[in-house]
N, C-alpha and C positions, 0 to 999 in steps of 0.2 A: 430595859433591864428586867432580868427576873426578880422577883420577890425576895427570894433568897439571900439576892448578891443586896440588898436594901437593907441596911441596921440605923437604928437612929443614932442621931448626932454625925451623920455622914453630910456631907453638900453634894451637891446635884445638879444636872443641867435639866429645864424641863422647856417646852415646846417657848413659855412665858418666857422663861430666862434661870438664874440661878437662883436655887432654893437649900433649905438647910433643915432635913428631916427630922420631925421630931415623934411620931410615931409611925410603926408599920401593925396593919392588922393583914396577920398573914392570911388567915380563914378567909375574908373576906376582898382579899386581894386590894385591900386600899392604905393610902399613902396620907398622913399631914404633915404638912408643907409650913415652910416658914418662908413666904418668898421676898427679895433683898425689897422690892419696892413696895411692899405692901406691909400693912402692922398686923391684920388678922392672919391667923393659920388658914389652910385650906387643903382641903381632902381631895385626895385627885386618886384616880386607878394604876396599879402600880407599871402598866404599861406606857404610861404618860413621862415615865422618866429616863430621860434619853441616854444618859453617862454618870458616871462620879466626878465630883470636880478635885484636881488632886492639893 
């Protein structure tokens, strides 16, 4: 996805599985993540994210 089309509080599909954005830094092209299987966030590049989940 582009940058653009990423606003937080969206869900997401990522290469991992589904995730639930909770920051985008657009400058810097990067993504944190809130993903279902995991408690930490984590910062991924915003080309790492495949789709929206609807």
């Amino acid at each position: 996805m582009e940058i653009h089309e990423i606003r937080p509080g969206m869900s997401c599909m990522t290469r991992e599985g589904a995730a639930y954005v909770l920051e985008v830094d657009r400058q810097s092209l990067l993504v944190l993540l809130q993903r279902e299987d995991e408690t930490i966030p984590v910062q991924v590049r915003s080309d790492e994210i495949l789709a929206p989940l609807e």
